[in-house]
TORBAGU-168286 format. One record per residue (C-alpha): residue number from 1; residue in one letter; x, y, z. Coordinates in nm, 3 decimals. Example, Ala and Ser with C-alpha at 12.3 -4.5 7.8 and 13.67 -1.06 7.14 Angstrom:
2
+-------+-------+---------+---------+---------+
: kemar : kolse :       u :       v :       w :
+-------+-------+---------+---------+---------+
:     1 :     a :   1.230 :  -0.450 :   0.780 :
:     2 :     s :   1.367 :  -0.106 :   0.714 :
+-------+-------+---------+---------+---------+
//
This chain:
164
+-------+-------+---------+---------+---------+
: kemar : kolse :       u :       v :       w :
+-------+-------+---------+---------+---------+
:     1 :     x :   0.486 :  -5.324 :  -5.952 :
:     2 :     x :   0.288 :  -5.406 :  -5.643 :
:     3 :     x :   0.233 :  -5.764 :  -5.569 :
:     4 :     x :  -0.075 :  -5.924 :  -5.388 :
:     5 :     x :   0.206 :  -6.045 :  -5.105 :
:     6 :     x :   0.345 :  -5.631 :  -5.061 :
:     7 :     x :  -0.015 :  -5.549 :  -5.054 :
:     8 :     x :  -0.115 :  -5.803 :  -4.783 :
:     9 :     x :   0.151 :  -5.722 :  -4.582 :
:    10 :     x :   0.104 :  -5.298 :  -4.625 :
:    11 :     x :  -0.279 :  -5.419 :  -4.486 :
:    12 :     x :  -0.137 :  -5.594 :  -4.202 :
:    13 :     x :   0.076 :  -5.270 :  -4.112 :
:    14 :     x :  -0.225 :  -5.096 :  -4.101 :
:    15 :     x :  -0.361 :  -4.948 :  -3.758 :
:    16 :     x :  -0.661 :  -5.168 :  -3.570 :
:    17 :     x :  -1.002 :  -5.049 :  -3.533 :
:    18 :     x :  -1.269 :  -5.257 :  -3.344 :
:    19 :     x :  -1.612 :  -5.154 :  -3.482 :
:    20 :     x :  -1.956 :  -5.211 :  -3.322 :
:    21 :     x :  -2.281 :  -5.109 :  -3.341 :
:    22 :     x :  -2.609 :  -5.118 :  -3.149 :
:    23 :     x :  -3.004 :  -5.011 :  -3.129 :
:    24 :     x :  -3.161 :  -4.803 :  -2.865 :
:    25 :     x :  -3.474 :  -4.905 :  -2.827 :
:    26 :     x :  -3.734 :  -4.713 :  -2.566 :
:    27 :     x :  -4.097 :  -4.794 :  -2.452 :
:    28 :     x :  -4.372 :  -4.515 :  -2.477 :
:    29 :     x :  -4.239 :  -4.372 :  -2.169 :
:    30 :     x :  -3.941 :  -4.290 :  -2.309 :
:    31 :     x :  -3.745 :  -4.530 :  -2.086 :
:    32 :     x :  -3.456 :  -4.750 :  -2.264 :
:    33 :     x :  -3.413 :  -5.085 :  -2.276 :
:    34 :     x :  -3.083 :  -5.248 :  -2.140 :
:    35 :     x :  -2.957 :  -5.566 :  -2.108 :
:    36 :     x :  -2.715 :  -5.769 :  -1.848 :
:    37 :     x :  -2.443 :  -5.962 :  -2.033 :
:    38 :     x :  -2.302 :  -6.241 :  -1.849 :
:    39 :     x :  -1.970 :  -6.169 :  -1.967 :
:    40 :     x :  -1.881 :  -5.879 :  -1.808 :
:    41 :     x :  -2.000 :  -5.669 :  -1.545 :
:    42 :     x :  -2.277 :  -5.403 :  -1.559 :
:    43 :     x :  -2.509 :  -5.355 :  -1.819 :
:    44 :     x :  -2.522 :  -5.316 :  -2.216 :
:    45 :     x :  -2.735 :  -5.170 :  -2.494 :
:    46 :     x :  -2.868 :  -5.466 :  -2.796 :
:    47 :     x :  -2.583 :  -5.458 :  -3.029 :
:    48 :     x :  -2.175 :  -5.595 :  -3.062 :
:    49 :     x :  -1.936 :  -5.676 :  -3.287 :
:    50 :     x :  -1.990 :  -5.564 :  -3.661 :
:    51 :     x :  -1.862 :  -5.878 :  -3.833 :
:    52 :     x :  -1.676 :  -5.673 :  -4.125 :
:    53 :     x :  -1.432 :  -5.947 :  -4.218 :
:    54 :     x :  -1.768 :  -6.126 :  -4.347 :
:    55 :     x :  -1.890 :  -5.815 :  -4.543 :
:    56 :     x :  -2.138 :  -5.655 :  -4.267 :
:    57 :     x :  -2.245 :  -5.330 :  -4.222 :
:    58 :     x :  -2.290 :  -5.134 :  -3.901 :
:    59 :     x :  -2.683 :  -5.104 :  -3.964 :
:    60 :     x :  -2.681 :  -5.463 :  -4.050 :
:    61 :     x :  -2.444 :  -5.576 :  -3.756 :
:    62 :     x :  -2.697 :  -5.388 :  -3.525 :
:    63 :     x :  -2.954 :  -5.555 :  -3.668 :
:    64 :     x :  -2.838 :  -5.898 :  -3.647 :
:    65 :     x :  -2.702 :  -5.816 :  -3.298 :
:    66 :     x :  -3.044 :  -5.753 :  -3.168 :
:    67 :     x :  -3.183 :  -6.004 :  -3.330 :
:    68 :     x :  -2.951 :  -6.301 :  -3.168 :
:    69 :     x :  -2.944 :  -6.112 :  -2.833 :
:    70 :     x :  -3.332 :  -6.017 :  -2.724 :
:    71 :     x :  -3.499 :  -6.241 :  -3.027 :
:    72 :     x :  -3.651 :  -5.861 :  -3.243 :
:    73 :     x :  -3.577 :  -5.826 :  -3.585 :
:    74 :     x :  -3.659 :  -5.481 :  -3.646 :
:    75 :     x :  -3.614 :  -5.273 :  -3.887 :
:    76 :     x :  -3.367 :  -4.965 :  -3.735 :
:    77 :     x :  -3.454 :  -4.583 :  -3.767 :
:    78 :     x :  -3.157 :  -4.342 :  -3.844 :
:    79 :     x :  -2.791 :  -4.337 :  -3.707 :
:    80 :     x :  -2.834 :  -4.130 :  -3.385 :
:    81 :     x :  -2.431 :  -4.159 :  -3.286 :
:    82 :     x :  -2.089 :  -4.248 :  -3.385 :
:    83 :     x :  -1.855 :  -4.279 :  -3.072 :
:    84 :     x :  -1.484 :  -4.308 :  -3.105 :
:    85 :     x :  -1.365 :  -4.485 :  -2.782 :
:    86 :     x :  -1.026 :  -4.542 :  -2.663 :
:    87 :     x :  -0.957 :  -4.827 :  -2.355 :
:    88 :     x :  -0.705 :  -4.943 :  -2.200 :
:    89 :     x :  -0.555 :  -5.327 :  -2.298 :
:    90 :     x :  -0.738 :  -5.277 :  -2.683 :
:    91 :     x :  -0.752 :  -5.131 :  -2.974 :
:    92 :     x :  -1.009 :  -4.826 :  -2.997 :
:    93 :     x :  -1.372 :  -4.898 :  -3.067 :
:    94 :     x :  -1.624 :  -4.710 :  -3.365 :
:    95 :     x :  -1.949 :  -4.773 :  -3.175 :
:    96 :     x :  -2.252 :  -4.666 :  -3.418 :
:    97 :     x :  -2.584 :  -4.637 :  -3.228 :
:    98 :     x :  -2.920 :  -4.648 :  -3.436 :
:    99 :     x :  -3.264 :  -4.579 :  -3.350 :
:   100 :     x :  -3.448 :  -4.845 :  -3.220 :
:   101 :     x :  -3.786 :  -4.663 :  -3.221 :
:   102 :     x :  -4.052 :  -4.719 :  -2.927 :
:   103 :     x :  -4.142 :  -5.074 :  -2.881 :
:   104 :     x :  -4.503 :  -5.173 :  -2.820 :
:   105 :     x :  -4.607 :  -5.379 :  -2.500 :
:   106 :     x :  -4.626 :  -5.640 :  -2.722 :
:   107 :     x :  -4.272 :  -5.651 :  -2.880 :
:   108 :     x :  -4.104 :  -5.623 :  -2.469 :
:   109 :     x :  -4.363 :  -5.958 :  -2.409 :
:   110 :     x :  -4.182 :  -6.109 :  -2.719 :
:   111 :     x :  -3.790 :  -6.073 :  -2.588 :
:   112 :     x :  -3.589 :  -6.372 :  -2.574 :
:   113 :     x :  -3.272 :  -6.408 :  -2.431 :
:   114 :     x :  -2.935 :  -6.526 :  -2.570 :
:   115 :     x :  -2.948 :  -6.753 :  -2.274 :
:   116 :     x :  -2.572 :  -6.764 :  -2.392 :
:   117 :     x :  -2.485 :  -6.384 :  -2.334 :
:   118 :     x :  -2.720 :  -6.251 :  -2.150 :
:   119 :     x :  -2.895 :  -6.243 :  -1.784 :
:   120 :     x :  -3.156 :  -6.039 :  -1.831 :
:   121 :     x :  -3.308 :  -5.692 :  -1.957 :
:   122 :     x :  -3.484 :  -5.378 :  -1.784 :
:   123 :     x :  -3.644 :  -5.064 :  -1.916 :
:   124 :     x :  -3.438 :  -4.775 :  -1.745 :
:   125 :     x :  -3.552 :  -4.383 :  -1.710 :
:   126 :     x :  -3.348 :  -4.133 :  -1.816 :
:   127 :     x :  -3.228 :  -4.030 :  -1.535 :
:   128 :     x :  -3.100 :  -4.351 :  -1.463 :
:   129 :     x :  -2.873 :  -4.411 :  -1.748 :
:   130 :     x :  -2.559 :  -4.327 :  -1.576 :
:   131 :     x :  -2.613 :  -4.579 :  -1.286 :
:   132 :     x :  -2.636 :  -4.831 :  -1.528 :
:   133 :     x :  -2.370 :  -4.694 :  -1.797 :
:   134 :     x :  -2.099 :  -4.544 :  -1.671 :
:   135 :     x :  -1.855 :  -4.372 :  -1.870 :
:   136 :     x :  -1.888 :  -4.335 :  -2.261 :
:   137 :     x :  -2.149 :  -4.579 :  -2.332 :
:   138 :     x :  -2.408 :  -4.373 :  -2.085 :
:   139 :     x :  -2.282 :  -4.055 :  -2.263 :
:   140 :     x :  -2.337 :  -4.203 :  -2.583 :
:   141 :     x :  -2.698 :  -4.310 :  -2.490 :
:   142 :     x :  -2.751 :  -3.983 :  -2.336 :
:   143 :     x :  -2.637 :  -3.794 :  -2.627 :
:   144 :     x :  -2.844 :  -4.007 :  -2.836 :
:   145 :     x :  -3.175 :  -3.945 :  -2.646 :
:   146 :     x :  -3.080 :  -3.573 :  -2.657 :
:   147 :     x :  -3.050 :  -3.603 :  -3.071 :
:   148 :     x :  -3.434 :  -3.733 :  -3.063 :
:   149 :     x :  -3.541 :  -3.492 :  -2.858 :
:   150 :     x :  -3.427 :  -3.202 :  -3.060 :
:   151 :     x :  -3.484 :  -3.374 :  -3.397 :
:   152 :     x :  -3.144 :  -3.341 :  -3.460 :
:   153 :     x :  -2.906 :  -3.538 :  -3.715 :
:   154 :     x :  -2.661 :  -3.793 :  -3.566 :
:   155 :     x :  -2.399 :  -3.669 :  -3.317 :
:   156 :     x :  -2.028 :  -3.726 :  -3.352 :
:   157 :     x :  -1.905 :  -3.843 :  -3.035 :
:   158 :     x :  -1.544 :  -3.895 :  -2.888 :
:   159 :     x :  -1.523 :  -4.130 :  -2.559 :
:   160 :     x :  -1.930 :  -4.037 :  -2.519 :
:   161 :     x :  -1.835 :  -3.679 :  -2.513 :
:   162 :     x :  -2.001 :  -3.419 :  -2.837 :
:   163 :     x :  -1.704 :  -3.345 :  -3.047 :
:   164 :     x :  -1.834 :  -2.985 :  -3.163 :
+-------+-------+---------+---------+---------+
//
């Protein structure tokens, strides 16, 4: 018979997963919008930590993200990526990346910082991404861009890179 204490500690024993989500948002010229944590060096997408101990979903975390970080509560479009990334000093991250859609002029007037995260934001071109997002993250965002460009489902990613 399996008692709540073997059961507790069989979930402790269990393998670590961070999980985080985020929205990639563009403007009519199809540029994204970014944003400079304060945290860390370089620059992000909207989005962080899905709070799953509390019950939250990725769409919902990615909601709420955006929502504390630039002041937009928007409803998201479809899931464009799922990333599994490894890194060195943690365990690995599940980073889910949702549709943003293409803000109005209006809605970019309207952001407000999380003075306590974040510098500042920028709308960045394409062919741009990479200066700004090195590594997996700017392969995510490009693969993402490429999935609503072809009309495509949501890509399966692994480090930023297609998986098949």
């Amino acid at each position: 018979m399996t008692t709540t204490d073997d059961f507790a500690t069989y979930i402790a024993s269990l393998p670590r997963v961070l999980a985080g989500a985020g929205a990639l948002f563009r403007d009519d010229k199809g540029r994204v919008l970014l944003v400079e944590p304060n945290y860390r060096e370089g620059w992000a997408l909207p989005g962080g930590t899905i709070e799953s101990d509390d019950g939250e979903t990725p769409r919902q975390g990615a909601r709420r993200e955006t929502l504390e970080e630039i002041g937009l509560d928007r409803e998201l479009g479809g899931l464009l990526a799922v990333d599994w990334v490894c890194g060195p000093g943690r365990p690995p991250l599940v980073a889910y990346l949702y549709d943003g859609g293409v803000l109005p002029e209006a809605d970019f007037k309207a952001i407000r910082l999380q003075e306590e995260e974040l510098l500042s934001w920028r709308l960045v071109p394409r062919e741009e991404i990479p200066d700004y997002l090195p590594d997996a993250l700017g392969r995510r965002v490009l693969a993402a861009l490429d999935v609503l460009a072809q009309g495509a489902g949501t890509v399966e990613l692994e480090n930023g890179h297609p998986v098949a």
